[in-house]
N, CA, C and O atoms as a MOPAC input file, in Angstrom:
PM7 MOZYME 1SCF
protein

 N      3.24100 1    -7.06300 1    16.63600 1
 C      3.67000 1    -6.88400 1    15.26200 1
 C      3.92800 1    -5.41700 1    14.97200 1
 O      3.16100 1    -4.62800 1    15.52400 1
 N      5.13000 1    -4.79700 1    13.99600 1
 C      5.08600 1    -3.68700 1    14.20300 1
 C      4.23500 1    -3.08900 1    12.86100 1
 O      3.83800 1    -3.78200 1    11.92400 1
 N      4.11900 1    -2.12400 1    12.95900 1
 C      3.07300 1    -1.25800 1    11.87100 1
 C      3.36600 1    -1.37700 1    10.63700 1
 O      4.48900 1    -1.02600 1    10.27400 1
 N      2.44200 1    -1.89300 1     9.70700 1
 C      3.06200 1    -1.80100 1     8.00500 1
 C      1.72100 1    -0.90400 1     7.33900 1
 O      0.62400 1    -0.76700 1     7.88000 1
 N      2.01000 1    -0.53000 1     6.44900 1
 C      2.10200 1    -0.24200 1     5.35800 1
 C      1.56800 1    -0.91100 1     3.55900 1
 O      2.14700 1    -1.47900 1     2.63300 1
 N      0.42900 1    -0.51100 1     3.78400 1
 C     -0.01600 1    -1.73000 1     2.82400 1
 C      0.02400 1    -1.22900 1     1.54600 1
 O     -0.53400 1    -0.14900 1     1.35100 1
 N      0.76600 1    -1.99300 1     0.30500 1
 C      0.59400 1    -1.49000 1    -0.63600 1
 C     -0.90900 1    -1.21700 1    -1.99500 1
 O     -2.03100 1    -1.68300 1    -1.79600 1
 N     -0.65800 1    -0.65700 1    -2.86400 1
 C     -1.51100 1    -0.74400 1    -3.74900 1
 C     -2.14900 1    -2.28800 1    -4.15300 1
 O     -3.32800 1    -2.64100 1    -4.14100 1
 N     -1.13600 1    -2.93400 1    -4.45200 1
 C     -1.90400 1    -4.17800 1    -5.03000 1
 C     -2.51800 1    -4.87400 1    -3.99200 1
 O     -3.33100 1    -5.77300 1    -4.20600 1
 N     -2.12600 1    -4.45500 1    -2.70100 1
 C     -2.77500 1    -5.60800 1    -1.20700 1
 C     -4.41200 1    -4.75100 1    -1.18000 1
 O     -5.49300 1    -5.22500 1    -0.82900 1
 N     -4.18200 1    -3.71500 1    -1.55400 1
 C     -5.02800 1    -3.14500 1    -1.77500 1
 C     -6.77200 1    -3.48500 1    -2.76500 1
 O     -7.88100 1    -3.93500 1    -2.47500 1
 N     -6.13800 1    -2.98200 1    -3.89300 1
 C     -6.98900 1    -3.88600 1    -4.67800 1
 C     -7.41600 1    -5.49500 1    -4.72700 1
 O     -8.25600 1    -5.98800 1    -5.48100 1
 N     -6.64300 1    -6.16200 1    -3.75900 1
 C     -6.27900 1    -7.60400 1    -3.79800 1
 C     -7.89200 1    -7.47200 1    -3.04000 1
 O     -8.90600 1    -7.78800 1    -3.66200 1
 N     -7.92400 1    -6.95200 1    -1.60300 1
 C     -8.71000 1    -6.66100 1    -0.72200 1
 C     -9.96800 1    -6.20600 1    -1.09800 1
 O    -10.91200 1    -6.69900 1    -0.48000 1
 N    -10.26200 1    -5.22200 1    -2.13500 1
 C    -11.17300 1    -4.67700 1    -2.85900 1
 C    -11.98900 1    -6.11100 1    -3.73200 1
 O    -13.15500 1    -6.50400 1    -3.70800 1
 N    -10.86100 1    -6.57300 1    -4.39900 1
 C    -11.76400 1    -7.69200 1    -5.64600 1
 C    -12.29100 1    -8.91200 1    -4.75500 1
 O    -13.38400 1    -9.47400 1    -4.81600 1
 N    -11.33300 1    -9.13300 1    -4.00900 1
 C    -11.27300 1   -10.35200 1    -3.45600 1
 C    -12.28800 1   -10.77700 1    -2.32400 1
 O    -11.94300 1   -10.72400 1    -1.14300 1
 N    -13.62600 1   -11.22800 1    -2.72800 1
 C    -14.88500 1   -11.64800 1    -1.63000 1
 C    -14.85800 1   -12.96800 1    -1.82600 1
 O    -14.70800 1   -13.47100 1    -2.94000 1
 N    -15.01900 1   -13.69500 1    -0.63200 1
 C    -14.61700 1   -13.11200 1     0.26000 1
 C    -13.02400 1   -13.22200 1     0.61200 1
 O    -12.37300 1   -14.13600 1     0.10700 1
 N    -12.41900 1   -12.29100 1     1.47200 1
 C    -11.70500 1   -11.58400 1     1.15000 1
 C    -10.32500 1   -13.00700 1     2.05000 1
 O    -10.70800 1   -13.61500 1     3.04900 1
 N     -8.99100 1   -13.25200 1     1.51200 1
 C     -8.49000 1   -14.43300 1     2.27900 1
 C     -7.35600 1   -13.53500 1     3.30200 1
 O     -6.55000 1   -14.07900 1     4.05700 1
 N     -7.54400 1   -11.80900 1     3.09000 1
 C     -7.12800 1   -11.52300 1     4.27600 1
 C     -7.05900 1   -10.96800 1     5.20300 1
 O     -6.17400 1   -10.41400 1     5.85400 1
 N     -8.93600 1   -11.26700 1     5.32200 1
 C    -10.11300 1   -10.32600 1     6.28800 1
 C     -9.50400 1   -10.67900 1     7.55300 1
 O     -9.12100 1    -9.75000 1     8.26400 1
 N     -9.31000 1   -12.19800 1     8.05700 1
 C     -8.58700 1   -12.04500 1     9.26300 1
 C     -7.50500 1   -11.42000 1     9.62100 1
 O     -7.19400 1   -11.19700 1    10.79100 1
 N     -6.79800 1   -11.06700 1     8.53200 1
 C     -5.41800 1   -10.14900 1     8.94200 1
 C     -5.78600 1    -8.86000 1     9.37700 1
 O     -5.45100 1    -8.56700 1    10.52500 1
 N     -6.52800 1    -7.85300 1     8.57300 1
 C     -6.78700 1    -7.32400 1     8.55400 1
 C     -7.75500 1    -7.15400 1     9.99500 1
 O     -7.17600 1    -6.32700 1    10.69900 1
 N     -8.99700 1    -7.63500 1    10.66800 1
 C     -9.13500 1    -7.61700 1    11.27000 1
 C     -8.31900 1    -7.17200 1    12.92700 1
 O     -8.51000 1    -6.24200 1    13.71000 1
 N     -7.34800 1    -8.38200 1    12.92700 1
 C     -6.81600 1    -8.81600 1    13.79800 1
 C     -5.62300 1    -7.64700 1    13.90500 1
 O     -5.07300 1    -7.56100 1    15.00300 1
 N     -5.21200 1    -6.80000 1    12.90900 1
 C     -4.30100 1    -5.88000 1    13.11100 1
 C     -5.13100 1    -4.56900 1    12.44400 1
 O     -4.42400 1    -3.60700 1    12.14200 1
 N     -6.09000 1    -4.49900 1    12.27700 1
 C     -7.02800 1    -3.10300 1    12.12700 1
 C     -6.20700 1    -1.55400 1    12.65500 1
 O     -6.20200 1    -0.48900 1    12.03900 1
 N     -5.62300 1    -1.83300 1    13.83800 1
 C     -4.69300 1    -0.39300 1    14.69700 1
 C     -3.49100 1    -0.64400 1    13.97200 1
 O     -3.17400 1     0.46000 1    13.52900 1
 N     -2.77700 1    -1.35400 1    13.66100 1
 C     -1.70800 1    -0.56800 1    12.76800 1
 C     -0.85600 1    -1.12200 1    11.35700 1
 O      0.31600 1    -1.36300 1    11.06800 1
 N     -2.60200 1    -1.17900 1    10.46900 1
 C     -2.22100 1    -1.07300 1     9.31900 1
 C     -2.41300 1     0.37700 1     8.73600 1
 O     -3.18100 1     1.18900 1     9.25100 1
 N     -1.62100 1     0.64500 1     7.57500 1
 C     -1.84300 1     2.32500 1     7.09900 1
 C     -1.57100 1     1.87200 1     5.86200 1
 O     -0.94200 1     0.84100 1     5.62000 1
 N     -2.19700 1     2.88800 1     4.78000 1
 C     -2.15700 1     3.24500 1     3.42100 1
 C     -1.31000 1     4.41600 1     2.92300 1
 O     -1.42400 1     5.38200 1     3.67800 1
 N     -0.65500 1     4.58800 1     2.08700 1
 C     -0.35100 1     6.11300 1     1.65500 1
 C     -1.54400 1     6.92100 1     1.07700 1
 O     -2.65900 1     6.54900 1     0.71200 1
 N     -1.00500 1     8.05100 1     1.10900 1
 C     -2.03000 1     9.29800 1     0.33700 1
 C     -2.03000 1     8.64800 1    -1.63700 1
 O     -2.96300 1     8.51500 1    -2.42900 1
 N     -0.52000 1     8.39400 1    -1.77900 1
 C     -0.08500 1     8.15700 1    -3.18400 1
 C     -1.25300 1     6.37300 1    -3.66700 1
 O     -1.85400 1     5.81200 1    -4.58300 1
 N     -1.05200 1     6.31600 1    -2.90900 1
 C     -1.82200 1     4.31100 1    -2.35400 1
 C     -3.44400 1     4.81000 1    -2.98900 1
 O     -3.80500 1     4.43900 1    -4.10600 1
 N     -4.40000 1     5.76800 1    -2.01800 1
 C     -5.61800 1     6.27300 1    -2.12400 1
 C     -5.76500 1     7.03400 1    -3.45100 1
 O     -6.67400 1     6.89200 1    -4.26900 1
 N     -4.58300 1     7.97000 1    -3.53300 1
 C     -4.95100 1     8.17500 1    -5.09300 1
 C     -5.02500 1     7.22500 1    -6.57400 1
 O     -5.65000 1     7.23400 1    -7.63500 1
 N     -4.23900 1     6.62900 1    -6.07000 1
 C     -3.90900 1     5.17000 1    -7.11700 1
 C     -5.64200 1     4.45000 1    -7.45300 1
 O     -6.12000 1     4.22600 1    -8.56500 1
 N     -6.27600 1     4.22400 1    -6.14400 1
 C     -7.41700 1     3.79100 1    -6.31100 1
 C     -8.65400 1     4.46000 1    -6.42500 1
 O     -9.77900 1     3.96100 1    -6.44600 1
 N     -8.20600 1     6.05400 1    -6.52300 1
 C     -9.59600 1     6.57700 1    -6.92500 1
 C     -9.23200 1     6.90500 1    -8.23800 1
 O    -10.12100 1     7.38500 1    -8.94100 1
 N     -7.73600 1     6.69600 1    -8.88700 1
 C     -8.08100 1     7.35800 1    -9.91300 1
 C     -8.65900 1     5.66200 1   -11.23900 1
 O     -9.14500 1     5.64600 1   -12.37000 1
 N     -8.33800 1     4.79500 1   -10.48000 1
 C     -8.69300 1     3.50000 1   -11.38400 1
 C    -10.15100 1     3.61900 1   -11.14300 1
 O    -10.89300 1     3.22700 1   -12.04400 1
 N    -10.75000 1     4.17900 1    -9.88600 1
 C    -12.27600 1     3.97500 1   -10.04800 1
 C    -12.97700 1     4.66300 1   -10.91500 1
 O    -13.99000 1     4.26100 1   -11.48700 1
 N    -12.25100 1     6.14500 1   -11.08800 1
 C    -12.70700 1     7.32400 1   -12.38600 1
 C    -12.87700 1     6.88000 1   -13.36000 1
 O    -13.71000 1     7.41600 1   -14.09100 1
 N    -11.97300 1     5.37900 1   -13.93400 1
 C    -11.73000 1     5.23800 1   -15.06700 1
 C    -13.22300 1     4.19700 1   -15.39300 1
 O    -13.23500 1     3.55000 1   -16.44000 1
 N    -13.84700 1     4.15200 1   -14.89100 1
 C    -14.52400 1     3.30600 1   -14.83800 1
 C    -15.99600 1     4.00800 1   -15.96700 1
 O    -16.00500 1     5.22800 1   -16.13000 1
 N    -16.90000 1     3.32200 1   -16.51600 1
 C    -18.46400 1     3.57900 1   -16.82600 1
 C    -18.74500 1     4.94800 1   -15.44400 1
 O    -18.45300 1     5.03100 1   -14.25100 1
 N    -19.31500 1     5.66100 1   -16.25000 1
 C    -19.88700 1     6.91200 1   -15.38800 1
 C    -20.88700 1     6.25300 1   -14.14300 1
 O    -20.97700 1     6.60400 1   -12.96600 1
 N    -21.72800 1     4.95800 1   -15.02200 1
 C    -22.51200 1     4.44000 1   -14.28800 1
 C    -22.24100 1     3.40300 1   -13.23600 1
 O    -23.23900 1     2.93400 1   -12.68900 1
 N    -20.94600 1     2.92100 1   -12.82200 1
 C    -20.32000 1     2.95300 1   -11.75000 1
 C    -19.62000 1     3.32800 1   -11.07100 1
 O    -19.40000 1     2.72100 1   -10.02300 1
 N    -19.07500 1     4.31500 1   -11.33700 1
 C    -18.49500 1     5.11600 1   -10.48800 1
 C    -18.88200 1     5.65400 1    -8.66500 1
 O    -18.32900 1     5.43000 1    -7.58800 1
 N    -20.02200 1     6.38600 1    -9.05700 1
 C    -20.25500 1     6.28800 1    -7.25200 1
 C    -20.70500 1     5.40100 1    -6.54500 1
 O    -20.92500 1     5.56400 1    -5.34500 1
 N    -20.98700 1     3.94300 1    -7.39300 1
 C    -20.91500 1     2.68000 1    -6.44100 1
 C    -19.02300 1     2.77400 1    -6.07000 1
 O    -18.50400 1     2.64900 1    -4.96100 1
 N    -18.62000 1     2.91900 1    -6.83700 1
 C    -17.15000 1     2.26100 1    -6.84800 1
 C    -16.40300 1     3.30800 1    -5.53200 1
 O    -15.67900 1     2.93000 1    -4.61100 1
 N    -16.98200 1     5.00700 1    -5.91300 1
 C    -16.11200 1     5.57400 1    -4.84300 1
 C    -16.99800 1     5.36800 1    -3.56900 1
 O    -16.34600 1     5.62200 1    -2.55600 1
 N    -18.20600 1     5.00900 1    -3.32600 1
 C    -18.99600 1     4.75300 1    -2.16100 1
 C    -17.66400 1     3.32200 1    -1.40200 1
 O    -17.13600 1     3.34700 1    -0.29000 1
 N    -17.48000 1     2.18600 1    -2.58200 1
 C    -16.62500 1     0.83500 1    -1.72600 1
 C    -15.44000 1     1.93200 1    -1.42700 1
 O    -15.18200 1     2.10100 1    -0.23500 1
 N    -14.69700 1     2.69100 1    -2.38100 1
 C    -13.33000 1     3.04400 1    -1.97400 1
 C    -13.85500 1     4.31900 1    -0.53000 1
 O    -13.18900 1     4.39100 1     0.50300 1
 N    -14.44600 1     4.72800 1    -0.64300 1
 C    -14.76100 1     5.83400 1     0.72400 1
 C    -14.76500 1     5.00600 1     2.05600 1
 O    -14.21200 1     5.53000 1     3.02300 1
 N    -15.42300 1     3.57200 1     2.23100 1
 C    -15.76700 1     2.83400 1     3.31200 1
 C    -14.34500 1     2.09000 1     3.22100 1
 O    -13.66900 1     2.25400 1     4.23700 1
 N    -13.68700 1     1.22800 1     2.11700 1
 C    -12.74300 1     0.95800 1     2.29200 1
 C    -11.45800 1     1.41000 1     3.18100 1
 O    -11.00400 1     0.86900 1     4.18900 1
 N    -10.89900 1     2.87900 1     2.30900 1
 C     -9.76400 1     3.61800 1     2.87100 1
 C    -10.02200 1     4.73300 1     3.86600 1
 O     -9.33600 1     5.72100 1     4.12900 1
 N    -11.58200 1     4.18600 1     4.51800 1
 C    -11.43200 1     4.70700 1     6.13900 1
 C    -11.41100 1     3.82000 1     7.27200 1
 O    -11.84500 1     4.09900 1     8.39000 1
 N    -10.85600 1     2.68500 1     6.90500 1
 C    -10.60000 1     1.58800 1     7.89600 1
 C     -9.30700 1     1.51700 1     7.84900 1
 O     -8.88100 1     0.41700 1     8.20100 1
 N     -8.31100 1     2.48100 1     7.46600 1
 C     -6.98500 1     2.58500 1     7.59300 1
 C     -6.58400 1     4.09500 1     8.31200 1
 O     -7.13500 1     5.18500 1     8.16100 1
 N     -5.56600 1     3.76800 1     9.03800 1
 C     -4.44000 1     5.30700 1     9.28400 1
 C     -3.83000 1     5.44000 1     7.87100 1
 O     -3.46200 1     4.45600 1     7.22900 1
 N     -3.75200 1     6.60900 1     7.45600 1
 C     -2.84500 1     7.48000 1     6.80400 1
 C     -1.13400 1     7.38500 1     6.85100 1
 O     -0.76600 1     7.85200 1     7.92900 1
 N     -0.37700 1     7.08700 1     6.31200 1
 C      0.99500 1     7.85700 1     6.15700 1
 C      1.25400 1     9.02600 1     5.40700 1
 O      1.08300 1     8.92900 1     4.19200 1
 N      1.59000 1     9.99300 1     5.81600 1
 C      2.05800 1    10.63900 1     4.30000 1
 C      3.63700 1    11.01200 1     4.31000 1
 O      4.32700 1    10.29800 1     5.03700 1
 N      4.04300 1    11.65200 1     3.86600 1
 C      5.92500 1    12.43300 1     3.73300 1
 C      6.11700 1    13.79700 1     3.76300 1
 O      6.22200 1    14.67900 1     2.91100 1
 N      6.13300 1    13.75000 1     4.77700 1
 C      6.23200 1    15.47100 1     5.37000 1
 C      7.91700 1    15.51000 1     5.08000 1
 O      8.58000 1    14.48600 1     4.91800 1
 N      8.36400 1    16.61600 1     5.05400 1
 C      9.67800 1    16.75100 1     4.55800 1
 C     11.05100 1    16.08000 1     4.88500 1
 O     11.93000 1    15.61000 1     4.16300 1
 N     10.86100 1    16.26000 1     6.77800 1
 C     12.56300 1    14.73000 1     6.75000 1
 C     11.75600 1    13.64700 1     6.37600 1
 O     12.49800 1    12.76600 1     5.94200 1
 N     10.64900 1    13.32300 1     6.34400 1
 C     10.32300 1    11.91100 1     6.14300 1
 C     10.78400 1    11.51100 1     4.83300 1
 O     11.24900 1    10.37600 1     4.73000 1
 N     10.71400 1    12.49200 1     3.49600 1
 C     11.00200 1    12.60600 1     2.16600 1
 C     12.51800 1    12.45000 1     2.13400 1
 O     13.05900 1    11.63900 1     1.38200 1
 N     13.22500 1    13.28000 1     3.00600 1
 C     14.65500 1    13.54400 1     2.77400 1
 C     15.09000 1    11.78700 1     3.23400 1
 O     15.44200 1    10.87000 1     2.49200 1
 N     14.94600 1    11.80100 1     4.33400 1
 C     14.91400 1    10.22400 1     5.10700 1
 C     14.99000 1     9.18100 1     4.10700 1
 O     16.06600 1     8.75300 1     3.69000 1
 N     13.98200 1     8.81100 1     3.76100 1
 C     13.21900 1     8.09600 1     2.71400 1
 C     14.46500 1     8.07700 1     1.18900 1
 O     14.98900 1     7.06700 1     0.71800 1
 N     14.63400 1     9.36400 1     0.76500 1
 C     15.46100 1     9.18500 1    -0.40200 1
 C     16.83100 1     8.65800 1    -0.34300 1
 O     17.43000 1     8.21600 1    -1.32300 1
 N     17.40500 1     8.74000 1     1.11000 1
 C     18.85400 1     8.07900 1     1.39500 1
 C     18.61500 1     6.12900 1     1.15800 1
 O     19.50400 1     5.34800 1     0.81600 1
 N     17.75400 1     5.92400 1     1.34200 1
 C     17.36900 1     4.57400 1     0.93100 1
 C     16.60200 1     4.35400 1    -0.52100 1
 O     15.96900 1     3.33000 1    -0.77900 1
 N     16.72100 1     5.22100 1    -1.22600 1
 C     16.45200 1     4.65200 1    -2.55700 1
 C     17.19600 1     4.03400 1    -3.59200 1
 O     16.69200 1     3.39700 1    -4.51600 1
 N     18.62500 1     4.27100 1    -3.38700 1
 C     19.67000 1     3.39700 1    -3.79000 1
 C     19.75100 1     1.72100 1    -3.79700 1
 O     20.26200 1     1.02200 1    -4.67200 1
 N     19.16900 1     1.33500 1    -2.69800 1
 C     18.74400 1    -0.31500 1    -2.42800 1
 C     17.79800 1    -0.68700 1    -3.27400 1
 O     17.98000 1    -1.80600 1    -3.75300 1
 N     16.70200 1    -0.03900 1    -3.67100 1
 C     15.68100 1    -1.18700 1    -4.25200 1
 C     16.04600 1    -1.34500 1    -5.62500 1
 O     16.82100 1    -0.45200 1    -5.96800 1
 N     15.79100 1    -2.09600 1    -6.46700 1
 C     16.00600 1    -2.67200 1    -7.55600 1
 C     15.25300 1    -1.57000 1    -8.54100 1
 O     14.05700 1    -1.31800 1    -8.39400 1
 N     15.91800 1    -1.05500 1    -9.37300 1
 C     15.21800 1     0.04100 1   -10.44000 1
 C     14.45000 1    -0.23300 1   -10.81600 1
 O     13.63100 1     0.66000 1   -11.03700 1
 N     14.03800 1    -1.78800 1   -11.23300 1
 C     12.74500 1    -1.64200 1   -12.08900 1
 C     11.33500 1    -2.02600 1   -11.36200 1
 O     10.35400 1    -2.49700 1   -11.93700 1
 N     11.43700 1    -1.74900 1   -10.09900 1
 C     10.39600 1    -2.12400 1    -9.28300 1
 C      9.49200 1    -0.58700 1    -9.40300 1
 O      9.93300 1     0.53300 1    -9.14800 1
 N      8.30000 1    -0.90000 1    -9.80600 1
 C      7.48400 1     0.55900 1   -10.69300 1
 C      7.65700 1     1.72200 1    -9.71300 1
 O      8.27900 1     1.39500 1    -8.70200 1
 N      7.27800 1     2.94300 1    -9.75900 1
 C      7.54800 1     3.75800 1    -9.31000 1
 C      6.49600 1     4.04000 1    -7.77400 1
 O      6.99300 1     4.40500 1    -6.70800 1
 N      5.21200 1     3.81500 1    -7.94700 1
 C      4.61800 1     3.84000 1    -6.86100 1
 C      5.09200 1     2.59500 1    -5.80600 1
 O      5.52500 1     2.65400 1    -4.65500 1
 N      4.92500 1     1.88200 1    -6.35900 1
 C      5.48900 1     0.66700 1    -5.17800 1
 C      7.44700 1     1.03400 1    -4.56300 1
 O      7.85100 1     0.95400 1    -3.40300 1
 N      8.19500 1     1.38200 1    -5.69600 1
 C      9.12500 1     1.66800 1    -4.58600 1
 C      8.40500 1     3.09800 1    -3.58000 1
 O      8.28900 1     2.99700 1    -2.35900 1
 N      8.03400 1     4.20600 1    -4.25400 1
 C      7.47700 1     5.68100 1    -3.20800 1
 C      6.85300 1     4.89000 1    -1.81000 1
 O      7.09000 1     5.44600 1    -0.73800 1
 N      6.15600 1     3.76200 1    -1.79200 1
 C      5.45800 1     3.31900 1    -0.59800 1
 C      6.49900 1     2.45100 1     0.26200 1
 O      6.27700 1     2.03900 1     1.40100 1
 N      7.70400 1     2.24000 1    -0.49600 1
 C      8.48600 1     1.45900 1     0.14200 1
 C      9.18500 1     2.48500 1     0.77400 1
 O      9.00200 1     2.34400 1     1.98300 1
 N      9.85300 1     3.39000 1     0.56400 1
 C     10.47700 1     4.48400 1     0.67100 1
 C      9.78500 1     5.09600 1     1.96100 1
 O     10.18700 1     5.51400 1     3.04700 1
 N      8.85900 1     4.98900 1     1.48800 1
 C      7.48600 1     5.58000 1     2.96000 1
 C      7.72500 1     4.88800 1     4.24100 1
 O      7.97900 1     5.39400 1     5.33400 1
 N      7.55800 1     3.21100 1     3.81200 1
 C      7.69100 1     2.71600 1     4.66000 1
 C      8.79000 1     2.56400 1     5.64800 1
 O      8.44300 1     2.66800 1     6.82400 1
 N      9.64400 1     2.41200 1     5.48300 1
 C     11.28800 1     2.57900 1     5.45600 1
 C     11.84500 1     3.50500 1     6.29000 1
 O     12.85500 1     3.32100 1     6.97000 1
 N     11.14900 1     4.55800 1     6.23600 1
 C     11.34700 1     6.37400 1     6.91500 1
 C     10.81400 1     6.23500 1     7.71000 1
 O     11.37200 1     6.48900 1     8.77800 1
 N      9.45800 1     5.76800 1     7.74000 1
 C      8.43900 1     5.79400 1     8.91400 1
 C      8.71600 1     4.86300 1     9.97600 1
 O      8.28700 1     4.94800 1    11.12600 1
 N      9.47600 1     3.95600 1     9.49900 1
 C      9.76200 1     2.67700 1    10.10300 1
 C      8.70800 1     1.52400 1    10.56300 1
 O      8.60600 1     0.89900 1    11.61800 1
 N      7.82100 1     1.48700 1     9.11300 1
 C      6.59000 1     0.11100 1     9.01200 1
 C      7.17600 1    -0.74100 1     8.04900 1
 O      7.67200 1    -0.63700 1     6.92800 1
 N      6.93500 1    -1.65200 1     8.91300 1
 C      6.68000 1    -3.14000 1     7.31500 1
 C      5.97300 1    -2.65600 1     6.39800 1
 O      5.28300 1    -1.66200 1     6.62400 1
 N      5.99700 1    -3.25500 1     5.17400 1
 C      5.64100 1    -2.90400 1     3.87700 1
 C      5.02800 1    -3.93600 1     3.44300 1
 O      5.82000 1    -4.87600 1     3.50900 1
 N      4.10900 1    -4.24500 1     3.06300 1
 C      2.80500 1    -5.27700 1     2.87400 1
 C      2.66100 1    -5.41900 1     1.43400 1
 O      2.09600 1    -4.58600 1     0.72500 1
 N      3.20700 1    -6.53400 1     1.00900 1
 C      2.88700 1    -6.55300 1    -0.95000 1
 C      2.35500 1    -7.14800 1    -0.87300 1
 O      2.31300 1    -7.71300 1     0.22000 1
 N      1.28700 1    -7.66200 1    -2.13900 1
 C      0.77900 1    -8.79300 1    -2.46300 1
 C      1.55500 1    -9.86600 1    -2.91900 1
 O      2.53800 1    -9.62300 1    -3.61900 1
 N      1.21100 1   -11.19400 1    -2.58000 1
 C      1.85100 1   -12.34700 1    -3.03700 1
 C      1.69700 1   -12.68900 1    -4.93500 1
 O      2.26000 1   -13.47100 1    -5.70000 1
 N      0.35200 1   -11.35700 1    -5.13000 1
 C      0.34300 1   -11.58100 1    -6.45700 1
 C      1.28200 1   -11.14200 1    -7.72500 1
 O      1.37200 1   -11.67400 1    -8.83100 1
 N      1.98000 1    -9.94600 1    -7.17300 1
 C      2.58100 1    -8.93100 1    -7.16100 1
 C      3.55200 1    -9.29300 1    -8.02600 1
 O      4.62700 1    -9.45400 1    -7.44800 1
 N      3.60500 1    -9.57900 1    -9.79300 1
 C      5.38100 1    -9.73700 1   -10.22400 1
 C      6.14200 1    -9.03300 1    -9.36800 1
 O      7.14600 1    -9.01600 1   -10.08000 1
 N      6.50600 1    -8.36000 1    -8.28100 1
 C      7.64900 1    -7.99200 1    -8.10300 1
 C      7.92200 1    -8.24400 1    -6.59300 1
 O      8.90900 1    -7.92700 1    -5.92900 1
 N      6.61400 1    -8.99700 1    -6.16600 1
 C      6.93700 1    -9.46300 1    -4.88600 1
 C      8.38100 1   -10.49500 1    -4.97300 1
 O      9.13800 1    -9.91400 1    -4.19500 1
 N      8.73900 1   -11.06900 1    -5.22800 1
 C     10.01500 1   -11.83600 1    -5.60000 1
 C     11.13900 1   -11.02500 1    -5.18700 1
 O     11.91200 1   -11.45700 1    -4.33200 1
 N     11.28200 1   -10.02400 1    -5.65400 1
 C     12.04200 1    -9.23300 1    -5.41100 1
 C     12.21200 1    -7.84500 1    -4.84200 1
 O     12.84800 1    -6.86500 1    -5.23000 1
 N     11.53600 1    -8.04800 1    -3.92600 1
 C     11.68300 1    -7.00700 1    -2.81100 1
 C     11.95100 1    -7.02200 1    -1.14200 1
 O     11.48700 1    -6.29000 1    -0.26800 1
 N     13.15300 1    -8.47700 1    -1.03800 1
 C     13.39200 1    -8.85500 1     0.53900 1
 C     14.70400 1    -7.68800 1    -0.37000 1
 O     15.40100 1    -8.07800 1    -1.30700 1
 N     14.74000 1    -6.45900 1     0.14200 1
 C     16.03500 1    -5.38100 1    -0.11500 1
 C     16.71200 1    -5.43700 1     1.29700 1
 O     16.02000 1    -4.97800 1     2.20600 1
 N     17.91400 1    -5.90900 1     1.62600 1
 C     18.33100 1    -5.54000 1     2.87600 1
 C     18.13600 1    -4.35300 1     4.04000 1
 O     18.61500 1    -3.29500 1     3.63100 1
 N     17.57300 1    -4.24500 1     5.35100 1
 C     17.41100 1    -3.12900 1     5.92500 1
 C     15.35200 1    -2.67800 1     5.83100 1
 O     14.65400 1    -1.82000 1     6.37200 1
 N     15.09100 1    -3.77200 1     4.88400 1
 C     13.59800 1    -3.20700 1     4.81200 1
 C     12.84100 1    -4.13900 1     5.08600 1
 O     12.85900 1    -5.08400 1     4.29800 1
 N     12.05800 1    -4.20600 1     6.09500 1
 C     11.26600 1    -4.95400 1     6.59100 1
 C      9.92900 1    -5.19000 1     5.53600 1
 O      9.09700 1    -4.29700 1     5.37300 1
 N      9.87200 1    -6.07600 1     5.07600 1
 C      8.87900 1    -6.57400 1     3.85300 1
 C      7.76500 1    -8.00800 1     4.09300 1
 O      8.37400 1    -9.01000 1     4.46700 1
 N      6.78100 1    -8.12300 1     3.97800 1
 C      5.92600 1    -8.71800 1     4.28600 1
 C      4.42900 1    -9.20700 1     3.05300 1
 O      3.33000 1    -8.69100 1     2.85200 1
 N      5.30500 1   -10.71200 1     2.33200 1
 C      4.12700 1   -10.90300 1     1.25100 1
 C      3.09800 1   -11.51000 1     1.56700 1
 O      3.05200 1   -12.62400 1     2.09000 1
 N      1.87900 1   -10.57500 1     1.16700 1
 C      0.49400 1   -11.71000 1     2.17900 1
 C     -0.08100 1   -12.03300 1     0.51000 1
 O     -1.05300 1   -12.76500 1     0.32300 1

């Protein structure tokens, strides 16, 4: 299978969801799933938002969580790369989820949405390898 790219909501999906329906995926492809940097910030900054008095339970799950992933990030052709394909996705697909698509795309990983995802529907974009779990 080649390397994806998991988004925010597969993300949190993974976080809420015990037990979890896609621990075997995850498992079974552990070497090459990856998160973005933009992905990790997304989820520490929802954990901030939280009661003071959960918070370092919450960044203790997100610390153990988003170190069972590789990293992507966008070093500069990856950025330049990446923006020649932003013309394809559909404008109103929110802004972090297209940036991770964009990521993905450059880097050349599948892109992992959630099936929960309003906008999973619409993101088979020609040329981008997309994958709703």
């Amino acid at each position: 299978m080649k390397p994806t790219l998991i988004d925010t909501s597969v993300c949190r999906e993974l976080l809420a969801d015990r037990p979890c329906r896609h621990e075997s995926r995850i498992l079974t492809r552990a070497d090459d799933l990856y998160i973005s940097s933009l992905t990790a910030l997304a989820l520490y900054d929802a954990a901030s938002s939280l009661p003071e008095t959960e918070q370092k339970s919450a960044f203790a799950q997100l610390d153990a969580f988003i170190g069972r992933f590789a990293w992507v990030e966008g070093d500069y052709p990856t950025i330049r790369k990446a923006g020649q394909f932003s013309a394809s996705i559909p404008k109103d697909v929110p802004y972090p989820m297209r940036v991770n698509m964009l990521l993905a795309k450059a880097r050349g990983l599948t892109f992992a949405v959630s099936s929960q995802n309003t906008f999973a529907d619409r993101l088979h974009v020609p040329g981008f390898d997309i994958e709703i779990w």
